[in-house]
N, C-alpha and C positions, 0 to 999 in steps of 0.2 A: 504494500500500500504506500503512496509517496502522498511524503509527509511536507505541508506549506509553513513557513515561519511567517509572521505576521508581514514582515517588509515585503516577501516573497509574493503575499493575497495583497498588498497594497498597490504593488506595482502591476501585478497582474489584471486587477480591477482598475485600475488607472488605462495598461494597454486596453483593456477592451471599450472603453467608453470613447477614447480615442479613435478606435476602431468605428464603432457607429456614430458618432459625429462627421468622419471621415464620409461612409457612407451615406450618409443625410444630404452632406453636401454634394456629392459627385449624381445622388437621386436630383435634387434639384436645379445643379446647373444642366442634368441633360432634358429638364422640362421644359428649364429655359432658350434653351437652343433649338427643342424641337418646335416652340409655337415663333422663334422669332423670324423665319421668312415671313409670317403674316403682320407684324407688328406696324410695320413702315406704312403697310398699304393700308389696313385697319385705320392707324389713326388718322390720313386722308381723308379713307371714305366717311369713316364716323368720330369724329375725336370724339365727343360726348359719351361714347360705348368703350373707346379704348381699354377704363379700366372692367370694365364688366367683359372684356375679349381676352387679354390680353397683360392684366395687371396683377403681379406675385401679390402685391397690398392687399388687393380686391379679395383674392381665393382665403388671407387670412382675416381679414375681416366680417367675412360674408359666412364662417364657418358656425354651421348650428349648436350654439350652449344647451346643454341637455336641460330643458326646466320643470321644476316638479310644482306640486298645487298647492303645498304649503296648507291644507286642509281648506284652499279658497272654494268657495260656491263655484257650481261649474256655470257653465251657457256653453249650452248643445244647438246645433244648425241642422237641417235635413241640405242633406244637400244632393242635389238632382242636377242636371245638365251637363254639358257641355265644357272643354277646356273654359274658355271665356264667362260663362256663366258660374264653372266653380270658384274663378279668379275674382269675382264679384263679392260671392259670399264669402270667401275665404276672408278679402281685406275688411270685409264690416264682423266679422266673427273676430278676430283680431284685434281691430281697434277697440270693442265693444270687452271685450275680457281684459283690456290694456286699461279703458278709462274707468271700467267699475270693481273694477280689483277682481277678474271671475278667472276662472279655469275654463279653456276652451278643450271642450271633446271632439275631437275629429276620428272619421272612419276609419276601421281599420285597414291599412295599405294602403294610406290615403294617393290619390293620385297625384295632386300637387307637390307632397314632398317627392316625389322621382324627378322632378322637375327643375325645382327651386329649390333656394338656399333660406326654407322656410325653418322657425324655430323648432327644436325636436323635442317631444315630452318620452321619461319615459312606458314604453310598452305596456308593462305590469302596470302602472299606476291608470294609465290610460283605460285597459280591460275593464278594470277595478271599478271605475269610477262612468263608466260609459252606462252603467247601469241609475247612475244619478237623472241620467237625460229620461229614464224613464217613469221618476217619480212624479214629473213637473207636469202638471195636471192641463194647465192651459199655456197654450203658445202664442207669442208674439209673431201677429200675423201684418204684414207691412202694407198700406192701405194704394200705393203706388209702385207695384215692379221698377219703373224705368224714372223715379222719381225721390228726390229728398222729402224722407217723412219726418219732419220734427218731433213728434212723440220719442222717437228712441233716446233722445237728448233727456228726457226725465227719468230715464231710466233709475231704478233703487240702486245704490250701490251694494255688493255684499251680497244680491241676492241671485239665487237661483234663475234663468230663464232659458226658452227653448224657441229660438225664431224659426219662424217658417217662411221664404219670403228667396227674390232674387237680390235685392239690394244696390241695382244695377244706378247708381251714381257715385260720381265721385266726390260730394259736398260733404259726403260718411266720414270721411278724411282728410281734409285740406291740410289740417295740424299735422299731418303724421304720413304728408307724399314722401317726404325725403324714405322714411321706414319702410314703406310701401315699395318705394321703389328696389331700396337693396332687399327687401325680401323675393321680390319678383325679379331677381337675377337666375337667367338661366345659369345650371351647373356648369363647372368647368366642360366637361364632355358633349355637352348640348351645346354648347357655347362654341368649340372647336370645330367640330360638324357641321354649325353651319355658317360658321366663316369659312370654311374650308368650300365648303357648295356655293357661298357666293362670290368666293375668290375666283374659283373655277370656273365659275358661269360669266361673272365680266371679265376675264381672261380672253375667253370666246369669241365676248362681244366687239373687244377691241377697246376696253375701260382700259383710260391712262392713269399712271398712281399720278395725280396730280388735282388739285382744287377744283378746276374747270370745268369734269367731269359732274353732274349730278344724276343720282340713283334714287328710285322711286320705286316705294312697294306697291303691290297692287293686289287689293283680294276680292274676291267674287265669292259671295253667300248665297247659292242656290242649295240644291238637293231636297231637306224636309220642307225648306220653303218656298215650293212650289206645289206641296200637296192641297190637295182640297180640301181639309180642316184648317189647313194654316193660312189657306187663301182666305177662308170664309171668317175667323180670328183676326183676319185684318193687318198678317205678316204681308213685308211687301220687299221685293228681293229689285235691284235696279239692272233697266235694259241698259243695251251696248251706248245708247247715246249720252248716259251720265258717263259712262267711263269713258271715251270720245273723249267729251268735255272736260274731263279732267286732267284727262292728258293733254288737252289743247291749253290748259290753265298753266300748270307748268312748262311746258315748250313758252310759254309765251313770259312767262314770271323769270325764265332764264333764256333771251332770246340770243345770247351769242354763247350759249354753252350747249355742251351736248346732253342730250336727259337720255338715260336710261330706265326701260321698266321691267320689271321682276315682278311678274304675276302666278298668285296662286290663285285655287280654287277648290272646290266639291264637285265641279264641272268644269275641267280643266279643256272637255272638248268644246263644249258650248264657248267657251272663254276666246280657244284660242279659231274656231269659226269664225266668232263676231270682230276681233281683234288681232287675227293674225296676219294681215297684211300692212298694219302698223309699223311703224322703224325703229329701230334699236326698242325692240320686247324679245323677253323670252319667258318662257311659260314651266313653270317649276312641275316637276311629276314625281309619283312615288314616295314621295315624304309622307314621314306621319307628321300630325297636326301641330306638333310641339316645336317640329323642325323648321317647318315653313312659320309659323308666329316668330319663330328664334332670327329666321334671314329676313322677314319683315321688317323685325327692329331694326335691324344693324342699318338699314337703307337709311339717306339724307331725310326722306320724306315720305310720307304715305296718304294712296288712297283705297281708301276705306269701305266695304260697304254695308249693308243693314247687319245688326246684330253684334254680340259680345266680342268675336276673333278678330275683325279687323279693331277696334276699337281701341282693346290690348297694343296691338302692332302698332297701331299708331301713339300710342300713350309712350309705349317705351322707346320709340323714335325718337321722340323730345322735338321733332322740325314740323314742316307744314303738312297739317292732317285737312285730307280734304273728304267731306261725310255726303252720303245722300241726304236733301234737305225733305224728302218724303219717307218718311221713314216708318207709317202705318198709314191704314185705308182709313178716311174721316167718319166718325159715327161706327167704328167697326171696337169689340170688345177690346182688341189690342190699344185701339187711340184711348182708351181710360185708365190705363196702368201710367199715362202719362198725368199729371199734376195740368189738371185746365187744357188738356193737349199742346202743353210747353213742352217741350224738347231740351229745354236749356237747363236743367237737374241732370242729363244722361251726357248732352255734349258737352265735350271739355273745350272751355274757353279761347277761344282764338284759334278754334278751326273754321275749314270756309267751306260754307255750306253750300252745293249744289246740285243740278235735276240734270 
């Protein structure tokens, strides 16, 4: 048996710490080395996203504290829809456990955290207490989907609640965009993927790393919103002439630059039918829906169209968002989830609205 004298385990334990320090650093300069062909071009196309691409700071800031509930009251959400429509309820479930001291229950294997650099509770406490959501007898039901409801602002502190509801404005947070926004940073790995897809694609197109250039998202919300329930609901999806127009908005907003566009869709054929003899487009395919909101952001600017996905895309662009200005059928069930049939609770300020 071989036997250690104390200097003998001091120095030994000294080498091995050495040892993985060593390694730590040679893991992370080759991190650095593999994202930095995109860095240059990144901060061209988007400086405002460089650190959410491309920023060592970012991966350690952005990194989720494991939080427990401290025996706080919960506030449980049903939550139903769509990426965009969970992105809604998620940031009012969030702020609302933030301003009243509550414990937020989320699903389990919620979807959003495979996403984002959303806070992490743990598991066990989570199962545990997921059963609290069941005791709360009546729910806070939001009197406008696509609208700021003031009632939640009186909200008890300390106490239990269980919202039912889409939440879909951003007034829920004004206090709390900056949190909002590092929370809604896609992962490192999301984040690569689809810089790497839109380096590749204006590559293609003949995009210069250089200012001059502007890059434009572009998404089209058809597919359930063309059914005949959703038609008769009063959902309203825009023809090829508002996207025309919006691309003639830009061309014209940058008349001696070149515009590029980057369109997705649900209907990438219909899309690229209506829009494919346009200049400098190209029409994204195959992505899942996390990847195309991900190359949305990164673009200069966005156009947008009905519903929660492009909305996202455009919020986390931070440049000029252009929306359809019809955006429900008038007197139809949908135009009342609106406040008065205002628009202006759902649209974010100093976008330009048009048909």
């Amino acid at each position: 048996m071989i036997k250690f004298t104390k200097s003998k385990l001091g120095a030994l334990l000294l080498l091995f710490m050495t040892a993985c320090f060593l390694m730590q650093r040679i893991s992370i300069s080759q991190y650095q080395n593999r994202n930095n062909s995109n860095s240059v071009f990144l901060e061209i196309l988007h400086p405002t996203s460089v650190h959410s691409i491309n920023g060592q700071k970012k991966y350690e800031d952005l990194s989720p504290q494991l939080t427990t509930s401290e025996t706080k009251p919960v506030v449980c959400m049903i939550f139903n829809g769509r990426l965009g429509n969970l992105m809604f309820k998620y940031a009012f479930l969030h702020i609302v456990s933030k301003s009243k001291n509550l414990y937020p229950i989320l699903p389990e294997n919620f979807e959003l955290s495979r996403y984002f650099y959303l806070p992490e509770y743990e598991s066990q406490e989570q199962n545990s207490r997921r059963q609290d959501c069941d005791k709360i007898k009546e729910r806070e039901i939001e009197r406008w989907s696509c609208s700021y409801d003031d009632k939640f602002t009186n909200l008890t502190e300390n106490k239990a609640v269980y919202f039912h509801g889409y939440f879909q404005s951003w007034k829920y947070w004004t206090k709390y965009e900056d949190e909002i926004r590092e929370m809604f940073t896609f992962n490192a790995e999301i984040r690569e993927e689809a810089s790497d897809k839109l380096l590749h694609v204006l590559s293609e197109m003949g995009y210069a790393d250089s200012s001059d250039d502007v890059v434009v998202g572009l998404h089209s919300r058809r597919g359930d919103y063309l059914w005949k329930a959703a038609k008769e609901f009063g959902y309203v999806t825009p023809n090829e002439t508002y996207y025309l127009n919006a691309m003639a908005y830009f061309r014209n907003k940058f008349p001696n630059q070149r515009v590029f566009f980057i369109a997705a869709s649900n209907d990438i054929n219909w899309l690229r039918g209506k829009l494919g003899k346009e200049e400098n487009i190209y029409f994204l395919e195959n992505n899942l829906p996390f990847i195309d909101m991900a190359i949305l952001s990164l673009c200069h600017h966005v156009i947008m169209s009905s519903g929660t996905f492009g909305w996202w895309a455009g919020w986390m662009s931070r440049g000029t968002v252009v929306y359809y200005k019809h955006l429900y059928t008038p007197g139809s069930s949908f135009s009342t989830t609106f406040r008065g049939g205002d628009i202006g609770d759902f649209i974010y300020p100093g976008w330009i609205g048009l048909a």
